[in-house]
C-alpha positions in Angstrom: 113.9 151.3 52.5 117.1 148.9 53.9 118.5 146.8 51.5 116.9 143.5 53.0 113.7 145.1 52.3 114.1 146.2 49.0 115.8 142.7 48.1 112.5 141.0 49.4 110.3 143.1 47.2 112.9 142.9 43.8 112.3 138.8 44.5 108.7 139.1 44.8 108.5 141.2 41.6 110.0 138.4 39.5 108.5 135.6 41.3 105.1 137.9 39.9 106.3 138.2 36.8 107.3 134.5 36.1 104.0 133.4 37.3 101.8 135.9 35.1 104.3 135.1 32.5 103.3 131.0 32.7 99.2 132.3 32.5 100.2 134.6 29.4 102.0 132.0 26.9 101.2 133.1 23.4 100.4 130.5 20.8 101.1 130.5 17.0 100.6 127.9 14.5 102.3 128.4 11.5 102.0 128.2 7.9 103.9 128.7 5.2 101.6 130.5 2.4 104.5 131.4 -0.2 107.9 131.6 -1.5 108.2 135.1 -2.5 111.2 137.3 -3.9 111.5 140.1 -1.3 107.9 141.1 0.3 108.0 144.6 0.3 104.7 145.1 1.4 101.4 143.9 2.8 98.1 144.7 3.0 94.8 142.9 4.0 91.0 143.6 2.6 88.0 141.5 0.8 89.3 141.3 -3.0 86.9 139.2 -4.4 83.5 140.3 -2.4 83.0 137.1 -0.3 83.0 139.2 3.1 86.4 137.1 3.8 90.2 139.2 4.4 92.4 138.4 1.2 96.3 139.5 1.7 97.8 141.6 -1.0 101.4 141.6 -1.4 103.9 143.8 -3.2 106.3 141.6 -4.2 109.7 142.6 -6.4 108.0 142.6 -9.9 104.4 141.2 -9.1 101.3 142.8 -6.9 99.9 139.5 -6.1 96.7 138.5 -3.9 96.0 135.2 -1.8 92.5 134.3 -1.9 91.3 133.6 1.6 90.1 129.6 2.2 92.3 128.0 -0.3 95.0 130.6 -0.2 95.4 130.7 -4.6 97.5 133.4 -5.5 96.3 135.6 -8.2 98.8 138.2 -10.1 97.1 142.1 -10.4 99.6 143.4 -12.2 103.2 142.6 -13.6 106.4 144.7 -14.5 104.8 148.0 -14.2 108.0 149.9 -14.4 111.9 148.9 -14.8 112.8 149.0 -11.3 111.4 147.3 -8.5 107.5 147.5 -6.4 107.9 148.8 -3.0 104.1 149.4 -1.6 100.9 149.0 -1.6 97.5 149.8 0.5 93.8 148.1 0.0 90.7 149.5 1.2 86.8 149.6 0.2 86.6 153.2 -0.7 83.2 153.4 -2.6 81.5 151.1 -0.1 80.8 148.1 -2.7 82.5 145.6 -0.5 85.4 145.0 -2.4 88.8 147.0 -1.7 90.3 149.1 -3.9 93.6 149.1 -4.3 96.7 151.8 -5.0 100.8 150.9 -5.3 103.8 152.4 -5.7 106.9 151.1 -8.0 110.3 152.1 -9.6 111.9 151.5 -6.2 115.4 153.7 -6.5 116.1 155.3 -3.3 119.7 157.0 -4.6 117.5 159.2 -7.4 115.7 161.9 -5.4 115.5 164.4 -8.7 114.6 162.2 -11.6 111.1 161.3 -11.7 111.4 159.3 -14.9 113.6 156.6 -13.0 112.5 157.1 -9.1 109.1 156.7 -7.7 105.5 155.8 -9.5 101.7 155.8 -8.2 99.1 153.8 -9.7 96.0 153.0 -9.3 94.9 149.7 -10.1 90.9 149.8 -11.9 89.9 146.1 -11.2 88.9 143.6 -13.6 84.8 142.6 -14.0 87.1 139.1 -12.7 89.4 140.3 -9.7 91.8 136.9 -10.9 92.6 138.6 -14.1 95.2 141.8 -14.7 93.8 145.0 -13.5 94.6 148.1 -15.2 97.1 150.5 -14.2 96.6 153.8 -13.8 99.9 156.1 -13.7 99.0 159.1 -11.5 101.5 162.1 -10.3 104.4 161.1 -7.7 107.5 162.3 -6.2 111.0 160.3 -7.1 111.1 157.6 -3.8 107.7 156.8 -3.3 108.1 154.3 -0.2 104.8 153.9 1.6 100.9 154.9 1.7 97.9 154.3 3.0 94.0 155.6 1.9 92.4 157.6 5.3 88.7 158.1 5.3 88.0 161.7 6.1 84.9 163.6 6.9 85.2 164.6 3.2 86.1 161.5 1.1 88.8 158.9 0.9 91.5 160.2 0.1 95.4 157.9 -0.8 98.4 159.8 1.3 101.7 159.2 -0.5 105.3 158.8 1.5 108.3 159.7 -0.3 111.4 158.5 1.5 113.0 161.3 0.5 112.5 165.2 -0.4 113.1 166.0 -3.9 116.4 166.6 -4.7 117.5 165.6 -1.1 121.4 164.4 -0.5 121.6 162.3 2.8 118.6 163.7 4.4 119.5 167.6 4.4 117.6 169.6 1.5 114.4 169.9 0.5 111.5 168.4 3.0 109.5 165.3 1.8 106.2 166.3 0.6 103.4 164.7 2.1 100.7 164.2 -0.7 96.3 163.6 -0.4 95.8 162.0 -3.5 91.6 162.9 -4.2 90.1 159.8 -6.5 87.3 161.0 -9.0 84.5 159.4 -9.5 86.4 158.3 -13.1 89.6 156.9 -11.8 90.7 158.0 -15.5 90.3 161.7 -15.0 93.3 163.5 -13.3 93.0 163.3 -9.5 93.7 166.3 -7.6 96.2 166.2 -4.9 97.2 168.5 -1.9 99.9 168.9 0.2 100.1 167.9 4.1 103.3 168.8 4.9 107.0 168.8 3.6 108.9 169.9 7.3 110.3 166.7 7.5 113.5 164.8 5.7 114.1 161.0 5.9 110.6 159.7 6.3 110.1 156.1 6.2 106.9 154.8 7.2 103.2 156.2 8.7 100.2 154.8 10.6 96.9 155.8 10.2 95.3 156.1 13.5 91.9 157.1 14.9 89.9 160.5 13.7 91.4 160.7 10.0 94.8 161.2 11.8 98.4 159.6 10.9 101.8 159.5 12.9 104.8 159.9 10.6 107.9 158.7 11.3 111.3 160.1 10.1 114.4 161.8 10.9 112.9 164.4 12.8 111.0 161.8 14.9 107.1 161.5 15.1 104.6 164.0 13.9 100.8 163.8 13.7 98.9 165.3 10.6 95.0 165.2 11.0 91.9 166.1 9.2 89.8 168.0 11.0 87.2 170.9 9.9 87.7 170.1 6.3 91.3 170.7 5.8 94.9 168.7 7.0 96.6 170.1 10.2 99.6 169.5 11.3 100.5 168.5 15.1 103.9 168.3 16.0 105.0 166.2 19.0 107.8 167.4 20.7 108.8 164.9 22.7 109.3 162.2 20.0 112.4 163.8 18.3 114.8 160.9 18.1 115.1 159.9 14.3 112.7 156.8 14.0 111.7 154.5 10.9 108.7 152.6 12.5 105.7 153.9 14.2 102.2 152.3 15.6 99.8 153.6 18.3 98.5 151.8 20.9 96.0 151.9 24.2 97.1 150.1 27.4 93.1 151.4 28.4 90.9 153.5 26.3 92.0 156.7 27.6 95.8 155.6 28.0 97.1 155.5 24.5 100.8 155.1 23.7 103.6 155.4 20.7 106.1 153.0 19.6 108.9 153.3 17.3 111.8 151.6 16.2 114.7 154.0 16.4 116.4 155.1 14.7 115.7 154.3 10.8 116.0 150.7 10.4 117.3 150.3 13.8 117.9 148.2 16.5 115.4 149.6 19.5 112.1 149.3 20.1 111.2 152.9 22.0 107.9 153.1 24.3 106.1 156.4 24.5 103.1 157.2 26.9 102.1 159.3 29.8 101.2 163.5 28.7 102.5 163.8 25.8 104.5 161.6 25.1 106.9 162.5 27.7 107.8 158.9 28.9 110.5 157.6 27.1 111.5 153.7 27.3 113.4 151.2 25.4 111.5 147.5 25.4 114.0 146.4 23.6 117.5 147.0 21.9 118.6 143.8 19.9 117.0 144.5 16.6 119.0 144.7 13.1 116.8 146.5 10.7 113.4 146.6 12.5 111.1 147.0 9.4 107.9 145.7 10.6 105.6 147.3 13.7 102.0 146.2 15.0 99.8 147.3 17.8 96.5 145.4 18.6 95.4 143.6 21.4 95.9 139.9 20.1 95.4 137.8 23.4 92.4 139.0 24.5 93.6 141.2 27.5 91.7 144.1 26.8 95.3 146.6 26.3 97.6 146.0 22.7 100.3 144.7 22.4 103.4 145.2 20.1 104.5 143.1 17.7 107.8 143.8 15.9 109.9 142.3 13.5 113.7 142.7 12.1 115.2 141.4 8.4 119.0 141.0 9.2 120.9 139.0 12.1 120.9 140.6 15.5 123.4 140.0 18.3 122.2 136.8 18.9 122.6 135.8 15.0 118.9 135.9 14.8 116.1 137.0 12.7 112.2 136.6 13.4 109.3 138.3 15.1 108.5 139.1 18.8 105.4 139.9 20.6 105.7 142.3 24.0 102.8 142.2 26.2 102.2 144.5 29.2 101.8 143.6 32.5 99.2 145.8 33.7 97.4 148.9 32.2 99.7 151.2 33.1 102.1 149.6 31.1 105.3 149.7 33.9 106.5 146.3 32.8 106.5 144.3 29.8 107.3 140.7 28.8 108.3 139.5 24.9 108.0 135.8 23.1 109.0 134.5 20.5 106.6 134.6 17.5 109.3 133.4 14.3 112.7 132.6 15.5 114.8 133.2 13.0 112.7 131.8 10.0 111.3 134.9 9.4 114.0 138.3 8.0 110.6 140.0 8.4 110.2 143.2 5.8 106.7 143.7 6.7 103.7 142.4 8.7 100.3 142.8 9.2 97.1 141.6 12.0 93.7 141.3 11.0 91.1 138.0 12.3 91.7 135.8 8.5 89.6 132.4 10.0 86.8 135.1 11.9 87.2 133.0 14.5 87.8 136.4 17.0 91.3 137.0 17.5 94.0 138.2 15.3 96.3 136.6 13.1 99.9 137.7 12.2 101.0 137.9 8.5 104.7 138.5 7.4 106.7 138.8 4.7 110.3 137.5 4.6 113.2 139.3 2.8 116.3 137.5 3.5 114.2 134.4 3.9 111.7 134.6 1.2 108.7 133.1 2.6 105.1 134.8 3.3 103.6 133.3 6.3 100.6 133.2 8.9 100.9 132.7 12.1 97.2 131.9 13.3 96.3 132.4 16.7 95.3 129.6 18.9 94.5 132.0 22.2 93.3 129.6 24.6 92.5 131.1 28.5 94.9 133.8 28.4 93.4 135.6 31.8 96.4 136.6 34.1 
C-alpha cells in the first residue's frame, strides 16, 4: 500500500471513530450519598428483604449499609479490632432473600507473622432488625486479610479469603499466600471448616469471581484461575498473563469472545487488555493511572459487549483523579474509546455496578479515599445504538 493510500484510510478511520464516538456519549448523573473516612470496600445485595440492591461499605472503623429509596445509612458493626476495616462481601447464601454478609479487619499490611495484630474474618449473624448491630463472629485468618468474596459451588457457598501477603513474607519473596474456602455451618457459631486453594503465589491483591464457580487472582505472578469443578478446587494457571497485576475483571466482547483486564502492575498506572487464545493478546488501553484500585466489566450502555470501567486514588500525569469508562468499537474489540465518568472528584478506592433504580441498566458506585465521598453515578442510557 503507497503512502497516499494508507493516509486516506488512517483519515477515514478517525473520521469513523469520531462519528461512532458522537452516537456513543455516556451519561451519568451524579449523587453524592456520603462523606466517608476512606471506603475501603463495597459491596451490593438486598439487606433488609424488600427485593431492592442496598450498598454495604467497609469504611475505616464502621461496616455501614445505605438502605435503597431513601439512602439512610445504618451501622452493622463498630470497632471490631484496633486497627483498621479493609473488606467486605454480601451475598444471599441460604436463599432467604436477604444477604449474608462476611468482613475482614485489623488492616496492617507490614505484619505478615503476627496474627494477633494483622488480619481478622468475621462473620456478621444479623439482627431479627437488620438497622441494629449484628454480631460478630471471629473465625480463623491469615495476618493481611485484604479481600474476599462468597462463590456458589456445586457443593455449597462457600467465603474465599485473600491475604495480601504469605505468612511471614518480606517484600513478596517467602512463603506463598494461602488461598482459603471458608465452609459456613448450618450454626454460624460452630467452627467452620476451611481448605486450601492454593498458596503458589506472593503479592496477591485482589480476585474476581467469574462464571462456573471460577475466580481470576491477581498478584505478582500475574493472573491465575482457580475453579470448582467435580467437587474439589483446581487450579489453572494462565501463562500468558505473567506481568505483576493488582486488578483483575473478565469480560465478553460476544458470548464466546471473553477477555481479561488488569491494572499492572500493583497499584499501577496501566490498564492491560487480554483476549484472543489464551490470553495471548496483550494491549495497553491505557497508561495514565496513579494507583488504579477499582476495576469493572459489564455491558452498561446497552451494546450487547462490556465495557471496562476503572478508577485511580492519587493524581495522574494530568494532576487528576476520577473514573473512566472504555468502550469497544466493535466485537472484536480492535479499538476502544474512554470518557470521563468522575473527573477528578472521585480518588476512587473501590467501585461497584449493579441496576439500584431497576430501571435496566447499571449504575456505578464508588468510594473515594483521598476525596472522602461515596457516590452514584446513575445511568441515564438514552439511544446509544452506533
Amino acid at each position: 500500500m503507497n503512502i497516499a493510500k494508507y493516509c486516506f484510510f488512517l483519515i477515514c478511520a478517525v473520521l469513523l471513530q469520531k462519528a461512532y464516538a458522537q452516537t456513543i456519549q455516556p451519561e451519568f448523573t451524579t449523587q453524592l450519598l456520603d462523606t466517608i473516612d476512606i471506603g475501603y470496600g463495597l459491596a451490593i445485595g438486598d439487606v433488609n428483604g424488600d427485593e431492592r440492591p442496598d450498598i454495604l461499605l467497609a469504611d475505616q472503623k464502621e461496616f455501614v449499609w445505605y438502605r435503597n429509596g431513601d439512602w439512610q445509612r445504618f451501622t452493622i458493626t463498630e470497632n471490631l479490632t484496633k486497627r483498621d476495616n479493609v473488606c467486605l462481601t454480601a451475598a444471599d447464601i441460604n436463599q432467604d432473600g436477604k444477604v449474608e454478609v462476611a468482613v475482614g479487619a485489623q488492616w496492617n499490611p507490614g505484619e505478615t507473622k503476627d496474627v494477633a495484630t494483622s488480619g481478622s474474618v468475621h462473620y456478621l449473624v444479623r439482627s431479627a432488625d437488620p438497622t441494629q448491630p449484628w454480631k460478630p463472629i471471629q473465625l480463623h485468618h491469615e495476618p493481611t486479610v485484604h479481600r474476599m468474596h462468597w462463590i456458589a459451588t456445586e457443593d455449597d457457598y462457600q467465603l474465599v479469603v485473600l491475604p495480601l501477603h504469605g505468612r511471614g513474607n518480606k517484600g513478596g519473596e517467602g512463603k506463598g499466600v494461602q488461598v482459603l474456602a471458608y465452609h459456613p455451618p448450618q450454626n454460624p457459631d460452630r467452627p467452620w471448616r476451611t481448605t486450601l486453594l492454593d498458596s503458589s503465589m506472593h503479592l496477591t491483591h485482589n480476585f474476581d469471581i467469574i462464571e462456573s464457580s471460577a475466580m481470576l487472582v491477581a498478584g505478582k505472578e500475574g493472573v491465575k484461575r482457580i475453579n470448582y469443578q467435580d467437587h474439589s478446587w483446581q487450579i489453572d494457571p494462565l501463562p500468558k498473563i505473567a506481568q505483576g497485576a493488582g486488578e483483575v475483571r473478565q469480560g465478553f466482547l460476544t458470548q464466546d469472545n471473553p477477555f481479561i483486564v488488569t491494572v499492572e502492575p500493583m497499584h499501577g498506572n496501566q490498564l492491560v487488555l487480554y483476549q484472543g487464545d489464551d490470553y495471548s493478546e496483550r494491549s495497553v488501553l491505557f497508561d495514565d493511572l496513579k494507583q488504579g484500585h477499582a476495576l469493572a466489566c459489564a455491558d452498561l450502555l446497552g451494546l450487547g459487549r462490556d465495557q471496562v470501567v476503572v478508577g485511580w486514588r492519587e493524581d495522574n500525569h494530568q494532576g487528576k483523579v476520577g473514573i473512566k469508562i472504555f468502550v469497544p468499537v466493535d466485537e472484536e474489540g480492535d479499538g476502544w474509546m474512554h470518557f470521563w465518568i468522575d473527573e477528578d472528584d472521585m480518588a476512587c478506592e473501590d467501585l461497584k455496578v449493579a441496576d439500584l433504580d431497576e430501571d435496566g441498566d447499571l449504575d456505578i458506585i464508588a468510594a473515594g479515599r483521598a476525596t472522602k465521598n461515596l457516590k452514584i453515578y446513575w445511568n441515564q442510557k438514552a439511544s446509544l445504538e452506533p
